[in-house]
C-alpha positions as CSV (number, residue, x, y, z in Angstrom):
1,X,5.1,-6.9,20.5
2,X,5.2,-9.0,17.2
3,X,8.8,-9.0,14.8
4,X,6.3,-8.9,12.1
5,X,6.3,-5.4,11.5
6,X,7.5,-3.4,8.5
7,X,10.8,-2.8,9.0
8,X,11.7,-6.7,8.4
9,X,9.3,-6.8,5.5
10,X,9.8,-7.8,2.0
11,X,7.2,-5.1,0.8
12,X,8.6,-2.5,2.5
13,X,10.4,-0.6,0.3
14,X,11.5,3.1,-0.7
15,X,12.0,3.5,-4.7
16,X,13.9,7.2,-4.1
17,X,12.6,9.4,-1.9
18,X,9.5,10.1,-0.1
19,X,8.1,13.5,-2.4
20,X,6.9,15.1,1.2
21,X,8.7,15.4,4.4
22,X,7.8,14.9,7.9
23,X,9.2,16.9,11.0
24,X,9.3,15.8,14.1
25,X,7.8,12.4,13.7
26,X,9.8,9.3,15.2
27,X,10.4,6.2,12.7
28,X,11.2,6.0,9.6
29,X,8.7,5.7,6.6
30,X,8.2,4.0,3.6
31,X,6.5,2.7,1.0
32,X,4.3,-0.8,1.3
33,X,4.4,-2.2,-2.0
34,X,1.9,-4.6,-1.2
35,X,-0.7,-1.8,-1.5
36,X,-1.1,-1.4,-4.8
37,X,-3.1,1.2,-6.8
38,X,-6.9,0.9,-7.5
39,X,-6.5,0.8,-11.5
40,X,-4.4,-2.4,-11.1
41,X,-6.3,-3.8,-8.7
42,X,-9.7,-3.9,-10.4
43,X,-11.3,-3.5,-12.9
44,X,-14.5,-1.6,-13.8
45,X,-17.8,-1.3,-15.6
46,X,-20.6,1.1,-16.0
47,X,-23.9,-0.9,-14.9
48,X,-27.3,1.4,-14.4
49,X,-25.1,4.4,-14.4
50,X,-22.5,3.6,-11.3
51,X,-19.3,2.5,-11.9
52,X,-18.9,-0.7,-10.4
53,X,-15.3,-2.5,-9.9
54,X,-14.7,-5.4,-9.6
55,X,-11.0,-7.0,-7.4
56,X,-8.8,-8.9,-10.5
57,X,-7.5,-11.1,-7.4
58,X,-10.1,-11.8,-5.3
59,X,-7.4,-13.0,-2.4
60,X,-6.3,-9.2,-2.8
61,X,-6.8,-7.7,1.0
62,X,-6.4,-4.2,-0.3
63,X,-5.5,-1.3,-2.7
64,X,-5.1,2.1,-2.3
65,X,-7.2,4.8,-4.5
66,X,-7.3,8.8,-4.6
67,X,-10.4,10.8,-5.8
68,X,-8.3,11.6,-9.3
69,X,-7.8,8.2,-9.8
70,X,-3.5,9.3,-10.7
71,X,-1.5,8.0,-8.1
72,X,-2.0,6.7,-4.5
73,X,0.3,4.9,-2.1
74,X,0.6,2.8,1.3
75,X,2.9,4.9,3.7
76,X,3.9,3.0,6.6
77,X,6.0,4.2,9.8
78,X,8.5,0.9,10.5
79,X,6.4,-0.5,13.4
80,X,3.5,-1.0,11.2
81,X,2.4,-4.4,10.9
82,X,0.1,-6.2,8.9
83,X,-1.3,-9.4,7.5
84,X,0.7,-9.6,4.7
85,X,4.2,-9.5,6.5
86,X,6.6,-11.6,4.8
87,X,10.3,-11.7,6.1
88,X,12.7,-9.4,3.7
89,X,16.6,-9.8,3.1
90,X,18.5,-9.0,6.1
């Protein structure tokens, strides 16, 4: 098993609480703050009548969106892992 999981991540984070709880789940979760939301990661245009976006960083490998377009996030359990693991403070 890889030590490149959340839990020793730089972009894990939790800013306060979680707004939702989970019972009987094992880990611990959080927030990946690598995953940022849609609006900041794009932009858009209307072209023929779709809405078409458009990545502002094309090296982003992902953003997170809900249908109402107010607020998504990443929720990770600690074993998570991913490609953009970066060691965090110990």
């Amino acid at each position: 098993m890889s030590d490149e999981q959340c839990k020793q991540c730089r972009f894990w984070k939790l800013d306060g609480e979680l707004f939702w709880e989970l019972k009987n789940v094992p880990g611990e979760f959080r927030y990946c703050k690598k995953a940022i939301e849609a609006w900041e990661a794009t932009s858009w245009e209307k072209v023929d009548g779709k809405t078409v976006y458009t990545l502002k960083d094309p090296d982003q490998k992902m953003y997170v969106n809900d249908g109402s377009m107010y607020m998504a996030n990443l929720i990770t359990r600690s074993d998570f892992g991913c490609v953009h693991w970066e060691r965090g403070d110990d």
